[in-house]
C-alpha positions as CSV (number, residue, x, y, z in Angstrom):
1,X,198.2,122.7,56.5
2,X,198.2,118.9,54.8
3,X,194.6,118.0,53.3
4,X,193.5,115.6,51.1
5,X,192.0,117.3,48.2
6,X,190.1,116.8,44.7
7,X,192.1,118.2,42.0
8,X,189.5,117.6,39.3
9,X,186.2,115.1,38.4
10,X,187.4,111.6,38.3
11,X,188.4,108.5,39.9
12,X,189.9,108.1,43.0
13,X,193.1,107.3,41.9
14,X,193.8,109.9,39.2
15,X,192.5,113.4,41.0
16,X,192.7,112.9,45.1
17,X,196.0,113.6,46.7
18,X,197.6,114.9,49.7
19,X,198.7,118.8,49.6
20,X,199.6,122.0,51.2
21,X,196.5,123.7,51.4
22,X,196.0,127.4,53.6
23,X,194.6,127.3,56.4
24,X,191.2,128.4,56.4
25,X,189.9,131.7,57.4
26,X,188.0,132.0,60.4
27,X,184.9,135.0,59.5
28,X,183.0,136.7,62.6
29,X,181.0,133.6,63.6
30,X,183.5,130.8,63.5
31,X,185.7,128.6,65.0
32,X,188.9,127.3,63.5
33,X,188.9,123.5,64.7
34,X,192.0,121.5,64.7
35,X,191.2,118.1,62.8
36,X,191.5,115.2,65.2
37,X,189.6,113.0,63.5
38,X,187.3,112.7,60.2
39,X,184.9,110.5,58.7
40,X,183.7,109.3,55.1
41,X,180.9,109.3,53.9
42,X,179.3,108.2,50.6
43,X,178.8,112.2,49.0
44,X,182.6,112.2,49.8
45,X,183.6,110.3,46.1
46,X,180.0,111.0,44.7
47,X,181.2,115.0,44.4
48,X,185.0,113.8,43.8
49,X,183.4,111.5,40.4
50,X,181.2,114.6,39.5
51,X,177.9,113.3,40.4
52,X,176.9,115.9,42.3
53,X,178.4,118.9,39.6
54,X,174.6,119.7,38.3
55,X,173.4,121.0,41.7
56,X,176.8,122.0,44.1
57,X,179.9,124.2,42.0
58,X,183.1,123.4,43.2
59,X,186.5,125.1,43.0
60,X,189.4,123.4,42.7
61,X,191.5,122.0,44.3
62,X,189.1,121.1,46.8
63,X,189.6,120.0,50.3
64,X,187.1,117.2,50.8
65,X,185.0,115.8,53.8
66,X,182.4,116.7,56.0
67,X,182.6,115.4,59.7
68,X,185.4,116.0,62.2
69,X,186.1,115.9,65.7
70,X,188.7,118.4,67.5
71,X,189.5,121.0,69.4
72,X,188.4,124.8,69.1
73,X,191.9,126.9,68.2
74,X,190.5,130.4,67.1
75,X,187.1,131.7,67.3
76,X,185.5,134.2,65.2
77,X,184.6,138.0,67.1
78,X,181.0,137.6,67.2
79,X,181.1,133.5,68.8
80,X,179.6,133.4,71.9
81,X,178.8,129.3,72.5
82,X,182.6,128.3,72.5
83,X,186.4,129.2,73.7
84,X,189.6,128.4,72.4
85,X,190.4,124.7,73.8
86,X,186.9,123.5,73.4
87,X,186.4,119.9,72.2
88,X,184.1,120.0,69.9
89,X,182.2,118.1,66.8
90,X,180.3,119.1,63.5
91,X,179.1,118.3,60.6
92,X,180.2,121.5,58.7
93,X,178.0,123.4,56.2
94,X,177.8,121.6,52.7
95,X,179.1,124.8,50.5
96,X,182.2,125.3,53.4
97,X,183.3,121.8,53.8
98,X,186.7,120.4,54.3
99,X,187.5,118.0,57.2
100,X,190.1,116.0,55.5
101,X,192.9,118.6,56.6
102,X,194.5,119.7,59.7
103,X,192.6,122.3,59.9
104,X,188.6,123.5,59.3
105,X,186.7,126.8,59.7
106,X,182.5,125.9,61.2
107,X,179.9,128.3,61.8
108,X,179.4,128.2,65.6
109,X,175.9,127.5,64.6
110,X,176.8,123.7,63.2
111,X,179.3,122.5,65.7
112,X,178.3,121.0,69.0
113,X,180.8,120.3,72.2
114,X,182.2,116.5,72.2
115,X,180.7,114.4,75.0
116,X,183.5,113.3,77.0
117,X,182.4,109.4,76.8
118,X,183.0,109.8,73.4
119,X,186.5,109.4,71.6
120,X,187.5,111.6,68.9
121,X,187.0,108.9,66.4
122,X,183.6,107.9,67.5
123,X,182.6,112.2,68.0
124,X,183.7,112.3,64.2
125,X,181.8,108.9,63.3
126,X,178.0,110.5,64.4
127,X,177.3,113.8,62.8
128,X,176.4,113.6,59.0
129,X,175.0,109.9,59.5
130,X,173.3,110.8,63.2
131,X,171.3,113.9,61.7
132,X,170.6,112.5,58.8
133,X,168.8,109.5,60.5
134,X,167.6,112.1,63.0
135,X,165.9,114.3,60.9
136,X,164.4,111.2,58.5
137,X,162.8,109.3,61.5
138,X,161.9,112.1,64.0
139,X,161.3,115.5,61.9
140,X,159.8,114.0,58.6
141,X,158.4,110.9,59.8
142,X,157.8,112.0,63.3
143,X,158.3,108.1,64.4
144,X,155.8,107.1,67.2
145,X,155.8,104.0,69.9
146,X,154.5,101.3,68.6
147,X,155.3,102.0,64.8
148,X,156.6,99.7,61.9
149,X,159.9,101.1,60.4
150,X,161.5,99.6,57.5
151,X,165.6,100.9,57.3
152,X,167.5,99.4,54.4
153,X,171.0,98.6,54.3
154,X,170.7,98.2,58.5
155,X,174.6,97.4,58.5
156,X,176.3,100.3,56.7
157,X,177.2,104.1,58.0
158,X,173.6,105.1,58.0
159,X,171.9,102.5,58.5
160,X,173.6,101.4,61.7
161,X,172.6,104.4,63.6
162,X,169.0,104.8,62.1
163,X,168.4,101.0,63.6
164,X,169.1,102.8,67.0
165,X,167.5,106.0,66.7
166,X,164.5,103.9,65.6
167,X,164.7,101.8,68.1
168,X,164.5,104.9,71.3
169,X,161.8,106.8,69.4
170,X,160.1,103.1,70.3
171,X,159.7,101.3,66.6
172,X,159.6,97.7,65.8
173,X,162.3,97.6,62.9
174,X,163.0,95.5,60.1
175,X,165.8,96.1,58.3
176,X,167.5,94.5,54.8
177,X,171.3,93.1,54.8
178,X,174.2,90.7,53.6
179,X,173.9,87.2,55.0
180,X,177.0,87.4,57.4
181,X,175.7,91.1,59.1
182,X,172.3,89.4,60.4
183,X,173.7,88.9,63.9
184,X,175.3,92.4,63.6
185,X,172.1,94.0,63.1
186,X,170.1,92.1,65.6
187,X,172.8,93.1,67.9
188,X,172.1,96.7,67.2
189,X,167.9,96.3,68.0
190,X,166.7,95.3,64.4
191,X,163.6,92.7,65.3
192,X,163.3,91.5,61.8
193,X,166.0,91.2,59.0
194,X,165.6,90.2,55.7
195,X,168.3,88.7,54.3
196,X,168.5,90.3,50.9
197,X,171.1,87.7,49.3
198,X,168.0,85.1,49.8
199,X,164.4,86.6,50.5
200,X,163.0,90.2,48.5
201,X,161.9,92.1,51.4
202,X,158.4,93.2,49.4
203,X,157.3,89.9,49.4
204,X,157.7,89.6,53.3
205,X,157.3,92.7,55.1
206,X,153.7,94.5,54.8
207,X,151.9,97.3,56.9
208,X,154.7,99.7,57.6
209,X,154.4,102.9,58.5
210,X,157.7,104.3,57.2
211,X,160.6,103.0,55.0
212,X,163.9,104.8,55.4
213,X,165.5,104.6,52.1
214,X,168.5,104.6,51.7
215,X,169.5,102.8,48.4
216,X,167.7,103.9,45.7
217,X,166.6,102.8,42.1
218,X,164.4,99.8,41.8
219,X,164.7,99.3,45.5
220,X,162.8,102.9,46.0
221,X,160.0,101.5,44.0
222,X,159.6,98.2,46.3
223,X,159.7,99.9,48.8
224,X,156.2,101.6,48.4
225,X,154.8,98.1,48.3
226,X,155.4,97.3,52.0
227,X,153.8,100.7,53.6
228,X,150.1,100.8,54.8
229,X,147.7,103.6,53.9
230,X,148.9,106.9,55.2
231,X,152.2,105.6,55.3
232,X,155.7,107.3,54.2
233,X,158.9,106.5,52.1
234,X,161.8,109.3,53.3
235,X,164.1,108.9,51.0
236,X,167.9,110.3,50.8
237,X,168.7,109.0,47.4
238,X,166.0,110.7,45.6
239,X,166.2,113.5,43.0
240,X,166.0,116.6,45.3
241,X,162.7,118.4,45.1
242,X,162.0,121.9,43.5
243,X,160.9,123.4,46.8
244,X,164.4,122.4,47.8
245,X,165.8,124.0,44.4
246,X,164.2,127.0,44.6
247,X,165.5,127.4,48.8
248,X,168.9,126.6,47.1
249,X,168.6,129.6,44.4
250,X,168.8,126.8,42.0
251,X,167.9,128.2,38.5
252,X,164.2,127.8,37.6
253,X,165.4,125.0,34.7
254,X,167.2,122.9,37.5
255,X,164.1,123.2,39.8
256,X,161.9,122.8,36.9
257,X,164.0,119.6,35.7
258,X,163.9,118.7,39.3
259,X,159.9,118.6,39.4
260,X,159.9,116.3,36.3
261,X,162.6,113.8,37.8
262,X,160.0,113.4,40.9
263,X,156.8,112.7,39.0
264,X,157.2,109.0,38.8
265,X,158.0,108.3,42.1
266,X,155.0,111.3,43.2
267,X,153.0,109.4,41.2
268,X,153.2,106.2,42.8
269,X,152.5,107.4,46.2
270,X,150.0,109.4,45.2
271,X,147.9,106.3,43.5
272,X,148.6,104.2,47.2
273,X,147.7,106.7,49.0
274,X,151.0,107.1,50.7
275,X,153.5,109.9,50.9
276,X,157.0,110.1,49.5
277,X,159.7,112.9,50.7
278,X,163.3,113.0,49.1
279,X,165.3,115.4,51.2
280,X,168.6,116.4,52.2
281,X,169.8,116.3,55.6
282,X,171.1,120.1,57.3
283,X,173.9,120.5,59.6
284,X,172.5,121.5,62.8
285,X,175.2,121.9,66.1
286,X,171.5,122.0,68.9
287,X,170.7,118.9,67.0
288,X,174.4,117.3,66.9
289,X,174.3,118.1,70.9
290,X,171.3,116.1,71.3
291,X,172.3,113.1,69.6
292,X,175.3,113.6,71.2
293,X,174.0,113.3,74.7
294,X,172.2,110.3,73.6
295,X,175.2,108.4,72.5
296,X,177.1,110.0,75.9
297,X,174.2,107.8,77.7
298,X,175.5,104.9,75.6
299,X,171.4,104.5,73.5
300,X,173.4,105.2,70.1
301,X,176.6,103.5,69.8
302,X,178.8,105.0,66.9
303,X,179.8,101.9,64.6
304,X,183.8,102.0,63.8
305,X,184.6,99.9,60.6
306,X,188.4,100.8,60.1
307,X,190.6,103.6,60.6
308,X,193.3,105.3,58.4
309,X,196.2,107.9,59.0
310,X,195.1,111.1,56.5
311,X,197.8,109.9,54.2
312,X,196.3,106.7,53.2
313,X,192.7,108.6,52.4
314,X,193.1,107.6,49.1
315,X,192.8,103.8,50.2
316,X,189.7,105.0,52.9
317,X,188.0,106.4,50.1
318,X,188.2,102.9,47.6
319,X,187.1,100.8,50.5
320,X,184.6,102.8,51.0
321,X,183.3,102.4,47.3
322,X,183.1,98.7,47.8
323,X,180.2,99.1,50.0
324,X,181.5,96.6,52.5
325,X,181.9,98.8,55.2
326,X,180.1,98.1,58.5
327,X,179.8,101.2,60.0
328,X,182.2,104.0,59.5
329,X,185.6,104.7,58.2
330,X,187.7,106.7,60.1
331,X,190.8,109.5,59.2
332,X,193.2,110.3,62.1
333,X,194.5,113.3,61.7
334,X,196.0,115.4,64.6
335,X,195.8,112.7,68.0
């Protein structure tokens, strides 16, 4: 099968290619999904530049990517939820990814059946950015009516769904962007955006209950300073925790190292009486079918910022570096 794949730690220029890859094997509880569509995502280059090396080891080459949309061409012999012309999308398992190919092998467990409102390309646009703004706003910070959400970057990948998650779980939101995606964001339910070219959001927004955060460095640290008591900063650009080490079989230096990385931040919330949680979002196919439904019913609208043929992934993955995307970026693969 043709894949884009990693050959080595580097830049996107010198070590991702196109290749001839095998197609993957499909174990007892699979399904082997024929790639219509894919979509990037920022961990995409991080683990092609390396950053991620200390925590994930890679093979390679390695067949990168993480969301796709398809159809269901073998299944394993113990799958029961699907059948061999199934359309179907997922956000597949972070040590078994590989959606920039022709072909990928999901646990049953991760993959969810496309809603037929959606296209391919919008199917593949939800899954890592839906549950990870799913499981931020409704499992950690168990978002209520009436609350004061804070999402940064409100116009990129992330950001542009967690605006409308927020937004049905019944939060007023403020959000932080460029000057020319105000109106986008407004148009995606934000009720107060901060222009961050012109006004530091710590200075204007105050009493929030939670701050989705998705950018990291000094902007974490801000971000403690608009929360009210009892408050909570979910962040998914924060040093792992240990507990998550330790669930990873991480050894006890890493989760040790880990523990050290978190104090300052720990420390912070701790003296404002606040709560910080770094975490990393799981692949989940029961939760990928509810969001699912939700954007079948047209409350979450996946945001398409360009699409790419699989041979020019190379170019997908430099745009997406410039962090000028609004919304996703999208491979087609096999339509």
């Amino acid at each position: 099968m043709k894949a884009i794949v990693c050959t080595r730690y580097g830049k996107t220029d010198d070590v991702v290619e196109l290749r001839d890859m095998p197609t993957p094997v499909v174990q007892a509880n699979d399904v082997l999904i024929k790639v219509h569509c894919a979509s990037l995502n920022p961990i995409d280059f991080k683990i092609q530049q390396g950053a991620m090396k200390a925590i994930m080891k890679f093979k390679f080459p390695l067949v990168l990517g993480f969301d796709a949309s398809g159809e269901v061409v073998q299944v394993g012999a113990d799958v029961k939820q699907f059948k061999v012309g199934d359309l179907v999308f997922s956000r597949v398992a972070s040590d078994r990814f590989g959606t920039f190919a022709e072909f990928v092998s999901v646990d049953e467990k991760l993959v969810a059946l496309k809603p037929a409102a959606l296209t391919h390309a919008k199917a593949a646009a939800l899954p890592l950015v839906s549950l990870t703004s799913w499981q931020a706003l409704h499992s950690i910070a168990q978002v209520k009516l009436g609350q004061k959400v804070l999402i940064h970057a409100g116009a990129g990948g992330i950001g542009s769904i967690a605006i409308q998650i927020a937004k049905h779980l019944g939060a007023y939101v403020a959000t932080t962007t460029s000057t020319k995606n105000v109106e986008f964001v407004k148009s995606l339910g934000a009720d107060n955006v901060v222009d961050y070219k012109t006004t530091a959001f710590e200075q204007v927004l105050q009493g929030y209950d939670m701050v989705f955060e998705t950018l990291g460095g000094d902007n974490l640290a801000k971000s403690f300073n608009v929360l009210k008591p009892g408050g909570i900063v979910v962040s998914i650009v924060g040093i792992p925790t240990a507990e998550w080490g330790k669930k990873e079989g991480l050894p006890i230096y890493i989760q040790w190292l880990l523990s050290l990385l978190n104090i300052k931040p720990n420390q912070t919330a701790k003296r404002l009486g606040v709560r910080y949680v770094p975490f990393l979002m799981e692949a989940d196919g029961q939760q990928l079918a509810h969001i699912g439904s939700l954007a079948a019913q047209g409350i979450i609208k996946p945001i398409i910022d360009r699409t790419y043929p699989l041979e020019q992934t190379k170019d997908a993955l430099l745009y997406l570096q410039t962090s000028r995307a609004t919304g996703k970026i999208i491979i087609e693969i096999g339509l």
